[in-house]
C-alpha positions as CSV (number, residue, x, y, z in Angstrom):
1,X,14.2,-1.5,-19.2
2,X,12.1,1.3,-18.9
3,X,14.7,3.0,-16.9
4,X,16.8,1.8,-19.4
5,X,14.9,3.7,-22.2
6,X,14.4,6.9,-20.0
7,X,17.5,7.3,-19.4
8,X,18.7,6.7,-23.6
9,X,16.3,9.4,-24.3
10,X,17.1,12.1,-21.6
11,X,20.9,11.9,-22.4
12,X,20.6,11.9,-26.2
13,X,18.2,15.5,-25.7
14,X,21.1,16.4,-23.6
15,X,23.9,15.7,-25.4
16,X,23.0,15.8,-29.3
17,X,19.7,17.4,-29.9
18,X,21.3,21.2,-29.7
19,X,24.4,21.4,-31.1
20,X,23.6,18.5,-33.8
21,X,19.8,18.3,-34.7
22,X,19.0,22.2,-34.3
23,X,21.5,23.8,-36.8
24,X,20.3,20.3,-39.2
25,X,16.9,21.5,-39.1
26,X,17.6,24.7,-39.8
27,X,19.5,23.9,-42.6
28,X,17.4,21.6,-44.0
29,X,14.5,24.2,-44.1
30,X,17.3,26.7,-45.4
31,X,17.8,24.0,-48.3
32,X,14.2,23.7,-48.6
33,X,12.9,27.3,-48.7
34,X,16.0,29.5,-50.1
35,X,17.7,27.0,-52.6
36,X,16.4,27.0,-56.1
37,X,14.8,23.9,-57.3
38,X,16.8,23.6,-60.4
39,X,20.1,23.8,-58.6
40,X,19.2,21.0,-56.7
41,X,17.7,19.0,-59.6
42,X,20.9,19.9,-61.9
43,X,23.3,18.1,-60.1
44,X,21.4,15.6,-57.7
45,X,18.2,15.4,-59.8
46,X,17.1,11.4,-61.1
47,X,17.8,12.7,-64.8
48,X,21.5,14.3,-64.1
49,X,24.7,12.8,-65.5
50,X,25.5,9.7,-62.6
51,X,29.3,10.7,-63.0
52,X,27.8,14.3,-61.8
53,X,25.1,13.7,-59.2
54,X,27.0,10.5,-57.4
55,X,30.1,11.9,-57.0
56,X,28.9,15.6,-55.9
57,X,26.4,13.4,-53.3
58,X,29.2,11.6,-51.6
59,X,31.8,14.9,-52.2
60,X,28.7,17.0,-50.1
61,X,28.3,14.0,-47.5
62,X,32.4,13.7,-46.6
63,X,32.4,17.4,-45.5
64,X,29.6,16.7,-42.5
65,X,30.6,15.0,-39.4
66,X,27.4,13.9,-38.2
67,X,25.5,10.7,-37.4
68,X,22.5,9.4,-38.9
69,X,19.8,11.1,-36.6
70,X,21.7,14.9,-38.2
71,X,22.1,13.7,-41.5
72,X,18.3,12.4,-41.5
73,X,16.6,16.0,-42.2
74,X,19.5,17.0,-44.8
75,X,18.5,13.9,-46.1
76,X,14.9,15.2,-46.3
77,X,15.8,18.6,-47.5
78,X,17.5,17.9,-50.6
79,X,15.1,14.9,-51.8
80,X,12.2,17.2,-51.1
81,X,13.8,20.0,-53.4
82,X,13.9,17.6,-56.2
83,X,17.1,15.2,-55.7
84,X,16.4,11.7,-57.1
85,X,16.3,9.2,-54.9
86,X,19.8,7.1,-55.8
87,X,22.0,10.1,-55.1
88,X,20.0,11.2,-52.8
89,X,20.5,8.0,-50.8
90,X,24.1,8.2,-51.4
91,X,24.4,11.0,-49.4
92,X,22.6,9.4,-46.7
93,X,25.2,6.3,-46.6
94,X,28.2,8.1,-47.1
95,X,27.6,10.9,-45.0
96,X,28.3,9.2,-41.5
97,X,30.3,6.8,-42.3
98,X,32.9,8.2,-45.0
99,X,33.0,12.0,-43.6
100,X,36.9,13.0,-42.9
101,X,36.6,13.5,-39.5
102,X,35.8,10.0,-38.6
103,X,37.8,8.2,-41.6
104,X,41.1,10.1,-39.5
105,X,39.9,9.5,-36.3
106,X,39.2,5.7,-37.5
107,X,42.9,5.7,-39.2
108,X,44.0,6.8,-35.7
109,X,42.7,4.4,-33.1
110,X,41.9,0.9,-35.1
111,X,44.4,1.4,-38.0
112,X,45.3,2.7,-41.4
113,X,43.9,-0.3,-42.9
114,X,40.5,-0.5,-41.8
115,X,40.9,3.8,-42.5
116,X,41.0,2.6,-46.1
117,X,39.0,-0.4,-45.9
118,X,36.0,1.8,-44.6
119,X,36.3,4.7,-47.4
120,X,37.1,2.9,-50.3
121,X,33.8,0.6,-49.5
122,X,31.8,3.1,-48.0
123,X,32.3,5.4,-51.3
124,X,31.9,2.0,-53.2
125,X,29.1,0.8,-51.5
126,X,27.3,4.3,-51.1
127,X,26.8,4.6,-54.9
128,X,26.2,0.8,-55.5
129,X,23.1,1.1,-53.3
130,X,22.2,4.6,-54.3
131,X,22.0,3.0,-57.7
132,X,20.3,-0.1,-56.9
133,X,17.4,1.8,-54.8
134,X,17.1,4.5,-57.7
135,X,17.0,1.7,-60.6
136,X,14.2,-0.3,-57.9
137,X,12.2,2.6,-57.6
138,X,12.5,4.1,-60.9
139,X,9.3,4.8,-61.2
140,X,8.7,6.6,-58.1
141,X,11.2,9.2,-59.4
142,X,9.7,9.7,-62.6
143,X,6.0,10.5,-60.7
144,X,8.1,12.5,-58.4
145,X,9.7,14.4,-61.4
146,X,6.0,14.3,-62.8
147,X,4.7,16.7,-59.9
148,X,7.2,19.0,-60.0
149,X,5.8,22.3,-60.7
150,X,8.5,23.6,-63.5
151,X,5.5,26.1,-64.7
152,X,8.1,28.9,-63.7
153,X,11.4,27.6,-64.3
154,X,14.2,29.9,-62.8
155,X,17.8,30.3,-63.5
156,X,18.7,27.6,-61.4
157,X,22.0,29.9,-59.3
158,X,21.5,30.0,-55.8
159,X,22.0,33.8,-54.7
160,X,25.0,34.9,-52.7
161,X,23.3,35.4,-49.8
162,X,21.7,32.0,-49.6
163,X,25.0,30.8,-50.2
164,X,26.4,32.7,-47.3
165,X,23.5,31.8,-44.9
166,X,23.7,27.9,-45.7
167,X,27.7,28.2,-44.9
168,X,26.8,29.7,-41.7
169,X,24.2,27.2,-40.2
170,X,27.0,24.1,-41.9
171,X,30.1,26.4,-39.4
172,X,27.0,26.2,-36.4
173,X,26.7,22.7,-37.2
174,X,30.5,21.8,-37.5
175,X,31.7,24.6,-34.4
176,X,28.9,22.0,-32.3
177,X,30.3,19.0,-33.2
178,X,34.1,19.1,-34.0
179,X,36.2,18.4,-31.2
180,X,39.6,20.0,-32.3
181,X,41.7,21.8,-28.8
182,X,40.2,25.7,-30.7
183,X,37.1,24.9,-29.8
184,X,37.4,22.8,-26.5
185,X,40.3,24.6,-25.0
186,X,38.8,26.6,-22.0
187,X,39.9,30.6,-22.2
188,X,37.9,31.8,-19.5
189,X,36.4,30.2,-15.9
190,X,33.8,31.9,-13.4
191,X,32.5,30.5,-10.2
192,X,28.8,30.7,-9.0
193,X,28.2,30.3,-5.6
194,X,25.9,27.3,-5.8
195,X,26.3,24.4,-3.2
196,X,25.1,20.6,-3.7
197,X,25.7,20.6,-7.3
198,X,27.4,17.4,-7.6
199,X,25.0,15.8,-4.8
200,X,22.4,16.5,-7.5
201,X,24.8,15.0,-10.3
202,X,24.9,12.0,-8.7
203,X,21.1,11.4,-8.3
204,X,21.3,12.0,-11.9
205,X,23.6,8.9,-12.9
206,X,21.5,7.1,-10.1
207,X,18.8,7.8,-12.8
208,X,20.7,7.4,-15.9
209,X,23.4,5.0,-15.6
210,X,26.6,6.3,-17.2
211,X,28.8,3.8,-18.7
212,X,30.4,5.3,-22.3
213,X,31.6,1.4,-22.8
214,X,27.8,0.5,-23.3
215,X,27.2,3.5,-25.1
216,X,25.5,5.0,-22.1
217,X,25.9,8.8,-21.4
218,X,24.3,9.4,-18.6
219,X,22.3,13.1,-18.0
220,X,24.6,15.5,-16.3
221,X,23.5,18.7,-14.0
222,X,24.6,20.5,-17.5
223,X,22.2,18.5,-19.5
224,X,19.1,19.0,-17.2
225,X,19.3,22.5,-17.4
226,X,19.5,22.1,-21.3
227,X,16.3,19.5,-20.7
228,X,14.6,22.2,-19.1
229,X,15.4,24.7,-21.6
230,X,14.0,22.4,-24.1
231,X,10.8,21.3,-22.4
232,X,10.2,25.2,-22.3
233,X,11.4,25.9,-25.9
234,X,8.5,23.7,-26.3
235,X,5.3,25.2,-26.3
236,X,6.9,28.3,-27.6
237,X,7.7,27.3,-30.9
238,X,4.5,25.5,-31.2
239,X,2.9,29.3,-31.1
240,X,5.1,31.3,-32.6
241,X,6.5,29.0,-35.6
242,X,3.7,27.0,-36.6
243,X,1.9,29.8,-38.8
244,X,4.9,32.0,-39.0
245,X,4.2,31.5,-42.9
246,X,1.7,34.4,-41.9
247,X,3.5,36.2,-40.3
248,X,6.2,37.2,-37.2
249,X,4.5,37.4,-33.6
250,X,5.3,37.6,-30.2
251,X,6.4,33.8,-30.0
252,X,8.5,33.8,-32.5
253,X,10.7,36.1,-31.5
254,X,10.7,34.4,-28.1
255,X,10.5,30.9,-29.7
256,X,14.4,32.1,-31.3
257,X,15.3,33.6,-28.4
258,X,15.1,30.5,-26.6
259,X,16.8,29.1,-29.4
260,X,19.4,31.3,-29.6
261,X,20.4,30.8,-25.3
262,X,19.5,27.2,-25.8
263,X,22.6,27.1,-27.8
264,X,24.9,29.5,-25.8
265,X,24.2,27.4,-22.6
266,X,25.0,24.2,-24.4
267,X,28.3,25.4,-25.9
268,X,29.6,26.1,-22.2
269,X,31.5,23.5,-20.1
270,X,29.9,23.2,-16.8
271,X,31.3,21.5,-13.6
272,X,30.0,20.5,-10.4
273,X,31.3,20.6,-6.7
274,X,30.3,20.8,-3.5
275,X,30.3,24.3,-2.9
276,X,30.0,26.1,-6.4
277,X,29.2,25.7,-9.8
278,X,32.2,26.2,-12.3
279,X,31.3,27.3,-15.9
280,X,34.2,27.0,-18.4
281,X,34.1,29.2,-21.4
282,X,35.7,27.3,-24.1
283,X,36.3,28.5,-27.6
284,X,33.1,26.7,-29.3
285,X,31.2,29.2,-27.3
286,X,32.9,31.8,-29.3
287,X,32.2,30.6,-32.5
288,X,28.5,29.8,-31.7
289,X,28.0,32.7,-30.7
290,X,30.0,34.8,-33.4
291,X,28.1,32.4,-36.1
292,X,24.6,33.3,-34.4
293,X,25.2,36.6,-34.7
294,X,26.2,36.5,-38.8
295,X,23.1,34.9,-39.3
296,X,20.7,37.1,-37.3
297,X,22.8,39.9,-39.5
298,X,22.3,38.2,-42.5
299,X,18.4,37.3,-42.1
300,X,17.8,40.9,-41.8
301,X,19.6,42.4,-44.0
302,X,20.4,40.2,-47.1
303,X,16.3,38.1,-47.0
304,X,13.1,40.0,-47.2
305,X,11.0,39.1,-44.0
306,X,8.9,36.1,-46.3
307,X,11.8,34.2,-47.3
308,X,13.2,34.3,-43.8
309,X,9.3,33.0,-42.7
310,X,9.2,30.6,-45.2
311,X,12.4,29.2,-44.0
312,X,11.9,29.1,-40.5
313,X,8.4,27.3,-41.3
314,X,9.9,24.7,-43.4
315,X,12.6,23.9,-40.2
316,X,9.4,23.9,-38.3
317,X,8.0,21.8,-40.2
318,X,10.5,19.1,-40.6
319,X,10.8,19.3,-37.0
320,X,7.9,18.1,-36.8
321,X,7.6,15.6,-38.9
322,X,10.8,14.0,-37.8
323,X,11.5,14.9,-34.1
324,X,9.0,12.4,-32.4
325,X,10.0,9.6,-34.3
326,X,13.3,10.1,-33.5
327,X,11.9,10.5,-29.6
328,X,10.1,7.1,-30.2
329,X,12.9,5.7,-31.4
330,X,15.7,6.7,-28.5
331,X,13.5,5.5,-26.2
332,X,13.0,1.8,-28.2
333,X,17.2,1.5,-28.2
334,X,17.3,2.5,-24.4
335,X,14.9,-0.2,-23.5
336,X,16.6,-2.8,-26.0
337,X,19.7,-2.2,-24.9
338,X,20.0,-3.8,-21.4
339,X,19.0,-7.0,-23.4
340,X,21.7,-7.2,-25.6
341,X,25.5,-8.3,-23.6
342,X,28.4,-7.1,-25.3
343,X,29.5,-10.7,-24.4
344,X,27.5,-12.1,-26.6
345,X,28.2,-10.4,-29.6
346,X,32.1,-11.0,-28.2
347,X,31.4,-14.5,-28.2
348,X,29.9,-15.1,-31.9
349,X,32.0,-12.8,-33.2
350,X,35.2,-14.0,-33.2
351,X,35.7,-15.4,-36.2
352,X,35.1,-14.4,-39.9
353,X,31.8,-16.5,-40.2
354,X,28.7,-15.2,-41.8
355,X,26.7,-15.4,-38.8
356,X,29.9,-13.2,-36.9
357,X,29.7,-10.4,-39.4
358,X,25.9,-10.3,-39.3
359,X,26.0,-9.9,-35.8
360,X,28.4,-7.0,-36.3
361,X,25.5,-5.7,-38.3
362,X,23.3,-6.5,-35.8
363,X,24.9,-4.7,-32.9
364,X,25.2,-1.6,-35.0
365,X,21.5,-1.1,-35.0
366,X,20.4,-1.8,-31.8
367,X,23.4,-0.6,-29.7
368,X,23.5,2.9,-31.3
369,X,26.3,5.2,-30.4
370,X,26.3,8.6,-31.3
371,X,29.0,9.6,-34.1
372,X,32.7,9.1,-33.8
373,X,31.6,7.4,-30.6
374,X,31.4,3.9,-32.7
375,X,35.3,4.2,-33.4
376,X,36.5,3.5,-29.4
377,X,33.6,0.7,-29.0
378,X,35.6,-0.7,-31.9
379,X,38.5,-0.5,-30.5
380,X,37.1,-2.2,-27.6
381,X,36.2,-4.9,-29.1
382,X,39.2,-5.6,-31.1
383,X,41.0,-5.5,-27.7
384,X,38.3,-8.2,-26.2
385,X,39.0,-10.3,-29.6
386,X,36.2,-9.9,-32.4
387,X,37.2,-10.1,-35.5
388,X,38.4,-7.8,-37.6
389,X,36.1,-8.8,-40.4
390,X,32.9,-8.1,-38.2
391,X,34.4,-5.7,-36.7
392,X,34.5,-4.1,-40.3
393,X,31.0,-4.6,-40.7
394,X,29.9,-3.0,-37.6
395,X,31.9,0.2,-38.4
396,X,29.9,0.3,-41.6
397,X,26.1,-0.5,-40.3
398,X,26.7,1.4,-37.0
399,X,26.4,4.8,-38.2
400,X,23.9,3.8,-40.9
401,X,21.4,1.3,-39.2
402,X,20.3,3.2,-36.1
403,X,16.9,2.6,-35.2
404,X,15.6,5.6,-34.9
405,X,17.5,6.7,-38.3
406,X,15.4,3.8,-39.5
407,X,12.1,5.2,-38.3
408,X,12.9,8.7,-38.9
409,X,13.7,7.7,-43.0
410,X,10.8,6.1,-43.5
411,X,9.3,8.7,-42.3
412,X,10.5,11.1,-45.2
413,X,10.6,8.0,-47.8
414,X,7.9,5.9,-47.5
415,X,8.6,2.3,-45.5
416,X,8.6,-0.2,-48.4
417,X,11.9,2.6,-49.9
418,X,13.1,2.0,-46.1
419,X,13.1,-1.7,-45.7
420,X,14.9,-1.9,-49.3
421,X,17.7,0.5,-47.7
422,X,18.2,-1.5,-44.6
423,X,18.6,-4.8,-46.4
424,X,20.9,-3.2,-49.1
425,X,23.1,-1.7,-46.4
426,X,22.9,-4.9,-44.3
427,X,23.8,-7.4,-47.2
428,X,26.8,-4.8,-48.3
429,X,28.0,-4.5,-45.0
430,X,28.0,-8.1,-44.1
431,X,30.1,-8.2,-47.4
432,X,32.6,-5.7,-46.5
433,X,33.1,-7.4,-43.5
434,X,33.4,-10.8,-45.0
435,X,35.6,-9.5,-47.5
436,X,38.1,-7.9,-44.9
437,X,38.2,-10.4,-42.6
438,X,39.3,-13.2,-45.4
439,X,42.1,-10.6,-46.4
440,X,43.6,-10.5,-43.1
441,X,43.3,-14.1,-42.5
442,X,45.5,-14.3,-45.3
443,X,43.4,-14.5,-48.6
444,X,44.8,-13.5,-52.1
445,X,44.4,-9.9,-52.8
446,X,43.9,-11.3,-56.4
447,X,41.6,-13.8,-55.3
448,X,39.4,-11.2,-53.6
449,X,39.7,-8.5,-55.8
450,X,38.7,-11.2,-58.6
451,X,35.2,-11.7,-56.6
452,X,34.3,-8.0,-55.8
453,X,34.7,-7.4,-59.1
454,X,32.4,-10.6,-60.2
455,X,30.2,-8.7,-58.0
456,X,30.2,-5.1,-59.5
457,X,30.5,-6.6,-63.2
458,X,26.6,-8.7,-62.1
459,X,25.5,-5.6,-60.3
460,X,26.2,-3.4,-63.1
461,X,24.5,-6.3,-65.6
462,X,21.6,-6.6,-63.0
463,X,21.2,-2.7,-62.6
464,X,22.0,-2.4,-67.1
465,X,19.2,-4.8,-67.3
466,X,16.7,-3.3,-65.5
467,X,17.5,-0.3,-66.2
468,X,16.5,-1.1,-69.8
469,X,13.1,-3.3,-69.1
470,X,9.9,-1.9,-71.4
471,X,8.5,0.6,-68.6
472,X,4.3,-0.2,-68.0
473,X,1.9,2.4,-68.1
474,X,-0.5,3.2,-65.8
């Protein structure tokens, strides 16, 4: 178990933390520190139009390819600059699950059906609990709104500059994650003359079994030397970033200069042999480094030196804030992983029961995979026989339920705000599913359609009505 969780944690700081979790910091702090507060609160805030802030909240998550760890601190970065929590939350639900990327890749391998099945309740679902959590914690957002310092109340228009910086750290973001042939097509090889290399990669999957089937990713020779880099990136950034509200010193340059190699070396395709190291140059390492460039131009040149500060402090600090739980948490699903068989959520799962779908719920949050990665497991399964109702419900909690996406929202929300979330998106999951799964067994689309909207017509009642209850005072 321990192994187990080792191993979860050294290949998820391998594989994700770079080209996911950096530029997400980043822009996170971007969001926090260069976008004006009334920009933010105009569209997303608790008192905007809902036919403005819900729709703009799922339009901005569908554009992110990302799982929940990455969509965490964007999460925290537009409810800290004043979004209210429902759409807020929204953006959160929607984000990983309803982006294009995996609703095409979804259409692709399991199906045009469940393609439609999973966007038409994720966008459904997304709003219904971003309502239900800001109608629960009403309150919250009006204290929340009540602390807002509005003494100085700008124009509310987000410069062009900010604009074009934001754009940049979203085409980091996406040119690390997309996997189209532009970016993974090699253009250009070199050979270093390094023997043993794939000796040592072997003692590394000795270390950290590699099985993608079980979600497990192993730590290649690639992703020690990106372990390394990281482990050294460290200490840096703890000097040079932590008061770099003061000012610029010594480690901070060398804290982004880290940064900036970090990212180079982890955009390259590296391959072991006996007798030499291959490094394959493909064409995300192009427009990494292209996109790192624009923005070192553009932080000089378009920011005065305090906004740039102020925006690498803010990355700093949700970095902080957020990283070790998210640490914690890896860890937790490594060791709770070799304790769950795939067999046995093969074996409960094979009908449309209640108990099947909420074990399709289940297996989402402990056996986390990182995104897109849920859509073959899915497959998988629907080639070893599960349902196609759970198997619904597991494409919906999977990319929602992680644990450490758990941990790390409570972090930014408060945990009673996080427990609500998880049951909402538990309960409407376990609902999609159910719902599916009667259709293809045969159900009336009437019939169905009839209860769904039973169930929005009470919601809406529920939320109407509590919406409209006399408010206490303190």
């Amino acid at each position: 178990m321990l192994q187990g969780g080792a191993a979860s944690l050294g290949s998820y700081l391998a594989a994700h933390v770079l080209l996911c979790l950096v530029p997400a910091f980043f822009i996170a702090g971007g969001l926090t520190a260069l976008v004006p507060k009334e920009a933010v609160t105009r569209y997303l805030g608790w008192d905007a139009p809902r036919y403005v802030a819900y729709p703009a909240a799922a339009m901005a998550g569908s554009t992110l390819a990302v799982c929940s760890c990455t969509i965490v601190p964007l999460f925290a970065g537009i409810y800290r600059k004043g979004a209210g929590l429902g759409p807020a939350i929204t953006f959160l639900f929607f984000a990983p699950a309803g982006n294009i990327l995996a609703l095409s890749y979804t259409g692709v391998a399991l199906g045009a059906d469940f393609a439609i099945a999973r966007i038409v309740l994720s966008l459904v679902f997304g709003v219904g609990i971003g309502m239900i959590m800001a109608t629960l914690f009403h309150g919250d957002d009006l204290a929340r709104a009540a602390r807002r310092d509005d003494g100085f109340v700008g124009s509310g228009r987000i410069s062009r500059p900010t604009w074009w910086l934001l754009g940049a750290m979203v085409a980091l973001l996406v040119f690390g994650t997309l996997k189209v042939p532009l970016l993974t097509d090699t253009y250009a090889t070199f050979a270093l003359p390094v023997g043993g290399t794939s000796a040592a990669e072997r003692v590394l999957f000795d270390l950290a079994p590699y099985d993608p089937a079980k979600g497990e990713e192993g730590i290649t020779l690639h992703g020690a030397v990106l372990i390394a880099l990281l482990l050294a990136m460290a200490p840096v950034a703890w000097k040079g970033l932590t008061e770099v509200d003061v000012g610029f010193n010594r480690w901070t340059w060398a804290a982004l200069g880290l940064v900036i190699v970090t990212l180079l070396v982890a955009a390259l395709r590296v391959v072991p042999s006996e007798e030499t190291l291959v490094i394959g140059v493909p064409g995300r390492f192009f427009g990494i480094a292209a996109t790192l460039a624009g923005i070192a131009w553009l932080a000089r040149r378009r920011f005065e030196a305090y906004e740039v500060q102020q925006w690498l402090w803010e990355s700093w600090r949700f970095v902080k804030q957020i990283f070790p739980i998210l640490v914690v948490g890896v860890f937790l699903v490594g060791v709770v992983r070799p304790l769950i068989r795939p067999e046995w959520i093969e074996a409960v799962a094979g009908t449309n029961s209640l108990l099947a779908n909420l074990a399709g719920v289940a297996f989402g949050i402990f056996m986390y995979f990182p995104t897109l990665v849920e859509v073959p497991v899915a497959k998988m399964f629907q080639s070893l026989g599960m349902h196609p109702g759970p198997l619904l419900a597991y494409l919906m909690a999977d990319p929602e339920l992680s644990l450490q996406s758990i941990l790390m929202t409570a972090a930014v929300i408060g945990r009673s705000k996080a427990l609500a979330y998880v049951a909402l998106v538990a309960m409407f999951s376990t609902l999609a599913g159910l719902t599916f799964g009667a259709w293809v067994d045969g159900a009336s689309v009437w019939l169905l359609g009839g209860y769904l909207a039973a169930f929005v017509a009470m919601l809406a009642v529920g939320l109407y009505a509590m919406n409209h209850r006399p408010l206490q005072k303190a």
